[in-house]
Every structure is written in structure tokens, then in C-alpha cells.
C-alpha positions in Angstrom: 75.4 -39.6 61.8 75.3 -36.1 63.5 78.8 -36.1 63.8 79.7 -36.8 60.2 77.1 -33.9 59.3 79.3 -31.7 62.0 82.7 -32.4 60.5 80.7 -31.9 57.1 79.2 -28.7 57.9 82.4 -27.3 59.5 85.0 -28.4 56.4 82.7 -27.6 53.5 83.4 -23.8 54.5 86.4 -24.1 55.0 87.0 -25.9 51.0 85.1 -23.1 49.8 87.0 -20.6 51.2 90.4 -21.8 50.1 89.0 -22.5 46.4 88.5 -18.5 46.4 91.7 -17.4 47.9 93.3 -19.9 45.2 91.4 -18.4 42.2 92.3 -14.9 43.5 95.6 -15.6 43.4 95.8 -17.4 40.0 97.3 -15.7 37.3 95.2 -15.0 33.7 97.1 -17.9 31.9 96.2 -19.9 34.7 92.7 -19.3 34.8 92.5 -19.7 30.6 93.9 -23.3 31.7 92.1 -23.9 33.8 88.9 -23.0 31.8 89.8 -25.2 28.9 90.5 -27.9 31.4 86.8 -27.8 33.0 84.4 -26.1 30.2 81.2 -24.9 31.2 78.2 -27.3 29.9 76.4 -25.6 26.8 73.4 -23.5 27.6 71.3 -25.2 24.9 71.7 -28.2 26.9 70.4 -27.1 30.1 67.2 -26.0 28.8 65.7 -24.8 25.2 64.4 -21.4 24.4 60.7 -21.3 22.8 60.8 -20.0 19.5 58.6 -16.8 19.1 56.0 -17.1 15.9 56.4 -14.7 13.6 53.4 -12.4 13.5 51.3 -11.5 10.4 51.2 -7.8 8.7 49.9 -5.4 11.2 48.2 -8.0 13.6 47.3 -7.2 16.8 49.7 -7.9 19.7 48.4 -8.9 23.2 50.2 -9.0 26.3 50.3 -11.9 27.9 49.7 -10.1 31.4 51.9 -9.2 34.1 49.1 -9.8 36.9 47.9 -13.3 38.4 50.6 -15.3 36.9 51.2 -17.5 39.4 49.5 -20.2 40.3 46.4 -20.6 41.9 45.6 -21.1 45.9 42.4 -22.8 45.5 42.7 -26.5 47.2 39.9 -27.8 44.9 42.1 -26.3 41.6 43.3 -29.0 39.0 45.3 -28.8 35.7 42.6 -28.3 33.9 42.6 -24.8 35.4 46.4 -23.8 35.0 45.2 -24.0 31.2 45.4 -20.4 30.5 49.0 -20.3 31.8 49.8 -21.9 28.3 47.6 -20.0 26.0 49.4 -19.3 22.7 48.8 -15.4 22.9 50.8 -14.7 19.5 48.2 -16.5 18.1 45.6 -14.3 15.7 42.3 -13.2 16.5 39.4 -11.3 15.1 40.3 -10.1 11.6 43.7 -11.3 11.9 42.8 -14.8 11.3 42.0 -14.1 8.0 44.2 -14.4 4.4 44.2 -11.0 3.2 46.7 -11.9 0.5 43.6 -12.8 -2.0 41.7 -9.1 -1.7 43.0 -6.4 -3.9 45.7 -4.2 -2.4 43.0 -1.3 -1.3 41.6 -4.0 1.2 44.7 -5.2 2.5 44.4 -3.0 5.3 43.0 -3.2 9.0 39.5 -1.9 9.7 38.7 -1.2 6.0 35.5 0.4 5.4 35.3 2.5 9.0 34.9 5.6 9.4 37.9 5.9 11.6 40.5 4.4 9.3 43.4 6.3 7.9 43.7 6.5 4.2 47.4 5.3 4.2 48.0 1.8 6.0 52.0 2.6 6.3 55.3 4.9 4.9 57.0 2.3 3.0 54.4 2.0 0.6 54.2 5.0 -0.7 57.5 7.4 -2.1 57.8 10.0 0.2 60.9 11.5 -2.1 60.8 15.3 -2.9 61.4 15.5 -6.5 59.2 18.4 -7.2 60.0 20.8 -4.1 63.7 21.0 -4.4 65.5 21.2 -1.1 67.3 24.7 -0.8 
């Protein structure tokens, strides 16, 4: 058994090492042969993407946290602590959760009513054309 693994161990670099002298000395039409010959496998297949959710009007986005994200040391720790590694954090909160499509267009802003609130909720409501103060 050890001396298959030796002849292994000593061939397998050698293989390697021809298979990049070979492609180094291939020429482009070669290669494009090649390449239709042996296509890569799809990247969809390998493994799928998670779709991002499409936020609401001006909700509130929350980073997901760049600190603690792996997992944790504790022996005693189960699955049911590795929970917040799943958390949908896309997800609305607060004031976000609710439909402001059925309050008139005054209210469909955040933080209406505070003190603190700007009048204007954003530019491409309103016409910010000069028609009045010709440009000179």
C-alpha cells in the first residue's frame, strides 16, 4: 500500500507538470478546440444565487454585520442557536411594515408628524425646472 501511494505521489507531479508545459505550448486554435471539446460545467449548476427582495419606498436598510459571523465555540451550542445566522434582515421593521399606499400622499412619508422631518420626502417629486429664472 505505501508503495503504490509512493509511485502515486511521485507521478502525479510529474502529470501535472507536463499538462502545463503542453498548454503553454498550444496554439490559440488549439486551446478554442480544446475548450469546445471539454466545456466548463454551468455555474448555475454548481450552486444557486439567493435572490435579494426588493425593498419598499425609503425602508430602512440594516446591515447584516460584519462581526461574530462565524460560528460559535460553545460545546453546549445547538442549532437552535445558529438561528440568527439566517435571519432575513431585508425584511421590514418598525414603520416599514406598514401599507402606506392607503394614506393620502402628505403621509406617505417617513417620520411624519416629527419635529425633525423635512418638508420634502425626495427630488423626483417635485419639478426642479427653472422656467421663471432664465439661465443667462
Amino acid at each position: 500500500m505505501s508503495r503504490i501511494k509512493r509511485n502515486r505521489d511521485y507521478r502525479d507531479p510529474l502529470l501535472k507538470e507536463n499538462e502545463e508545459v503542453k498548454a503553454r505550448n498550444t496554439t490559440k486554435e488549439e486551446k478554442r478546440e480544446w475548450e469546445r471539446e471539454n466545456p466548463k460545467p454551468r455555474q448555475s449548476s454548481k450552486k444557486k444565487k439567493k435572490k435579494k427582495k426588493i425593498r419598499r419606498f425609503m425602508q430602512k436598510y440594516y446591515h447584516k454585520g460584519a462581526f461574530f459571523r462565524s460560528s460559535t465555540d460553545d460545546q453546549a451550542a445547538n442549532d437552535e442557536t445558529d438561528n440568527i445566522f439566517a435571519r432575513d434582515f431585508s425584511a421590514p421593521t418598525g414603520e416599514d411594515k406598514m401599507d402606506k399606499t392607503m394614506l393620502p400622499k402628505v403621509m406617505q412619508v417617513k417620520h411624519f408628524g416629527r419635529s425633525g422631518r423635512t418638508k420634502w420626502s425626495h427630488l423626483v417629486n417635485e419639478d426642479t425646472t427653472y422656467v421663471h429664472f432664465p439661465i443667462c
